[in-house]
N, C-alpha and C positions, 0 to 999 in steps of 0.2 A: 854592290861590289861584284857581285856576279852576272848582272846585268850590264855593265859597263862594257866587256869585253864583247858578248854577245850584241849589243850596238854599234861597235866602233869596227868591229872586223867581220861577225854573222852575217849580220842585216846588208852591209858594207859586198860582198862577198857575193851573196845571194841575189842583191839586185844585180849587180855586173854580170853573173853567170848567164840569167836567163835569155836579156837578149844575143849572149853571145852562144848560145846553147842552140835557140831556134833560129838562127842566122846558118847553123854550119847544120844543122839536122833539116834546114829548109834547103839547100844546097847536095844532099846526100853524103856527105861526109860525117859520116858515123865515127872512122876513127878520132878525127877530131873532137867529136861530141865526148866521146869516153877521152881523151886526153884531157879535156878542159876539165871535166870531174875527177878526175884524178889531180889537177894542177889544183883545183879549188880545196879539194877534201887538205890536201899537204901544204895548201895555205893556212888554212884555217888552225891546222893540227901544230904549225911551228911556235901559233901564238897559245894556244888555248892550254897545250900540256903544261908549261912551264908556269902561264896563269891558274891552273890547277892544281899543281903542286905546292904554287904558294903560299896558296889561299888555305890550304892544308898542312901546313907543316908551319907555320906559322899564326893563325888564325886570332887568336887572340889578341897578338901585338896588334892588328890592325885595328880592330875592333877598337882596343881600348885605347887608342890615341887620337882616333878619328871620331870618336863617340861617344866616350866614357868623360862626361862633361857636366854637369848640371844636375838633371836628374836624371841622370842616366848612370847608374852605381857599377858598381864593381861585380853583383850578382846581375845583373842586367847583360853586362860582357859572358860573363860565362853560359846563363841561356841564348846570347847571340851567337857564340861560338858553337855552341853544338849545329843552331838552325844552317850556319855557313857553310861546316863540315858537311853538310847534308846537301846543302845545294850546290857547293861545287866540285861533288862527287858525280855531278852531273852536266858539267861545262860544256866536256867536249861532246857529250850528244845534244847539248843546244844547240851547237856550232854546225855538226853536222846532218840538223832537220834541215836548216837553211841551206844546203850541199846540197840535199837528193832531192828536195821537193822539186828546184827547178828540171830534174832531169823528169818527172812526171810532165808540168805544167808546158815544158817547151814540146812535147809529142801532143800536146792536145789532151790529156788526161788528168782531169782536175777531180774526178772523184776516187780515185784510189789513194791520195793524198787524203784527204778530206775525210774518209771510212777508217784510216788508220789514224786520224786525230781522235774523232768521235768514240774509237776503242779506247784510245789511249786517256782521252776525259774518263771513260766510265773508271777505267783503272787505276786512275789518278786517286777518283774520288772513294772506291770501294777501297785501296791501300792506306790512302788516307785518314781513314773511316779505324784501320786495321790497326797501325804504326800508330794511331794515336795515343790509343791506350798506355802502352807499355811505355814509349819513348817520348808524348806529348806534343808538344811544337814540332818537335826538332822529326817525329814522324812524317810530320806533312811535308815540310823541306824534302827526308828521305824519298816520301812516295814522290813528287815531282819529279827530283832527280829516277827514281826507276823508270815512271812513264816514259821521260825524253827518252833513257837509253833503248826502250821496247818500242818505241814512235824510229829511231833511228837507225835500227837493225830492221824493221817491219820496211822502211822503204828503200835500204839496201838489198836486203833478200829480193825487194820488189823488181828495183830494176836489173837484178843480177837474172832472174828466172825469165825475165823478156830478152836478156841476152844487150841489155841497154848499158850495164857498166860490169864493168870487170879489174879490180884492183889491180894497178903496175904492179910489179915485183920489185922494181927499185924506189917507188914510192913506200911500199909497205918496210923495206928494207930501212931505206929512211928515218920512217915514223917511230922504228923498233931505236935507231939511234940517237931520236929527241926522246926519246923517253931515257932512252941511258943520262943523258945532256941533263934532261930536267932532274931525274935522281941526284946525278951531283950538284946540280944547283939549289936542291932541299938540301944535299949536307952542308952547303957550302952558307943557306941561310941561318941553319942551323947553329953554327960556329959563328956567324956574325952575333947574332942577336944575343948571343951567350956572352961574346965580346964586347957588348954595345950594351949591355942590359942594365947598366947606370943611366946614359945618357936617353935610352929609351923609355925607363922611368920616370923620369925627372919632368919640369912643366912642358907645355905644349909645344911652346916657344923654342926649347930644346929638342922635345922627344920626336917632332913632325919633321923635320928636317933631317935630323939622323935615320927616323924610316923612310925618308927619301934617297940618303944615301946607299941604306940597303938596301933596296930596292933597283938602285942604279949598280950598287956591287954585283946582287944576285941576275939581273940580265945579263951583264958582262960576264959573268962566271958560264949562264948558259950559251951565252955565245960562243966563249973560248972553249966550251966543254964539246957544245954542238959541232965545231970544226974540225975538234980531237979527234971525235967521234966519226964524223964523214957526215953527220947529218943533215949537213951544208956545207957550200963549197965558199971559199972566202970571197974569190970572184961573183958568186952571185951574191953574199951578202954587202958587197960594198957596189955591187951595181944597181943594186935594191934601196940602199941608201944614196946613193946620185942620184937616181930616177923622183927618190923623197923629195929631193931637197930640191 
């Protein structure tokens, strides 16, 4: 589940950045190079926040409708639920390793990426090591999630101190109103599910389809929210859907 988004839009992201990164950085167009990491980070971030929020404020439902099958019990969902909390409290620094690595790789510097994974393994494993104790599974999930977010401020700071990126103001502006967006799309799941919590009970047959509905509700809430908000302009979202289709 965590892994899904970090495939379909990271990965996704991350390959297109880089030849487009060392095409304008081979060209000397620097500012281009810092706009296109800017465009990418506020790509990534429109999908990832609201996929984070969900996955957390909800967490359980998903689990036990998509899972909770066979022999997979009802205490099963609940130690999945904590390990999920845990990992997608660490989404969007998945999303954005995939953002800064290319701005290392397209300058020719493959080893300062690489020196801050190798930290970020040992820290992984020595947090790992740490969290397990007291919180178990669901530790290891947490230490993940920290490494990424210390892997992904390690190669911001990086290329902030070479003078290689430097956050828009109206991006960050932005980012602050997909988070407003995604908070009301938690309340707004919140109130579904509370509404829905017959039919989301109920067999598979029933309950799989209803959490596709909210799921279709709570996008469309952060969509209308995201607009409310200015965190997107309607024009670019419906030119972003032509372009889809």
């Amino acid at each position: 589940m965590v892994q899904l988004p970090i495939g379909v839009i990271g990965v996704a992201v991350g390959t297109a950045l880089l030849p487009s990164l060392s095409r304008a950085l081979s060209l000397g167009q620097s500012q281009e190079g810092q706009r296109l990491l800017n465009l990418s980070l506020e790509m990534v971030l429109v999908i990832t926040l609201p996929a984070m929020i969900a996955l957390m404020t909800v967490p359980d439902i998903f689990i036990r409708i998509l899972f909770e099958h066979g022999a997979f019990r009802p205490e099963d969902t609940a130690a999945t639920v904590r390990a999920l909390l845990a990992y997608a409290s660490g989404l969007p620094a998945y999303m954005l390793i995939k953002v800064f690595t290319p701005g290392f790789f397209a300058r020719g510097d493959t080893k300062t990426p690489v020196r801050i994974s190798l930290f970020c393994l040992l820290l992984n494993t020595a947090a790992g090591i740490a969290l397990m104790g007291p919180l178990g599974h669901a530790g290891l999930a947490l230490a993940t999630a920290v490494a990424a977010w210390v892997n992904a401020l390690s190669l911001w700071i990086g290329l902030k101190r070479r003078g290689h990126f430097a956050l828009d103001l109206q991006v960050a502006t932005r980012v602050l109103r997909m988070v407003l967006a995604a908070g009301a799309m938690a309340a707004g799941l919140m109130g579904l599910t509370h509404f829905m919590a017959t039919p989301l009970q109920s067999t598979p047959w029933i309950a799989l389809p209803s959490l596709i509905g909210v799921v279709a509700l709570g996008m469309a809430l952060y969509l209308a929210a995201g607009i409310a908000f200015g965190a997107f302009h309607p024009n670019r979202v419906r030119g972003a859907l032509m372009r889809r289709s």
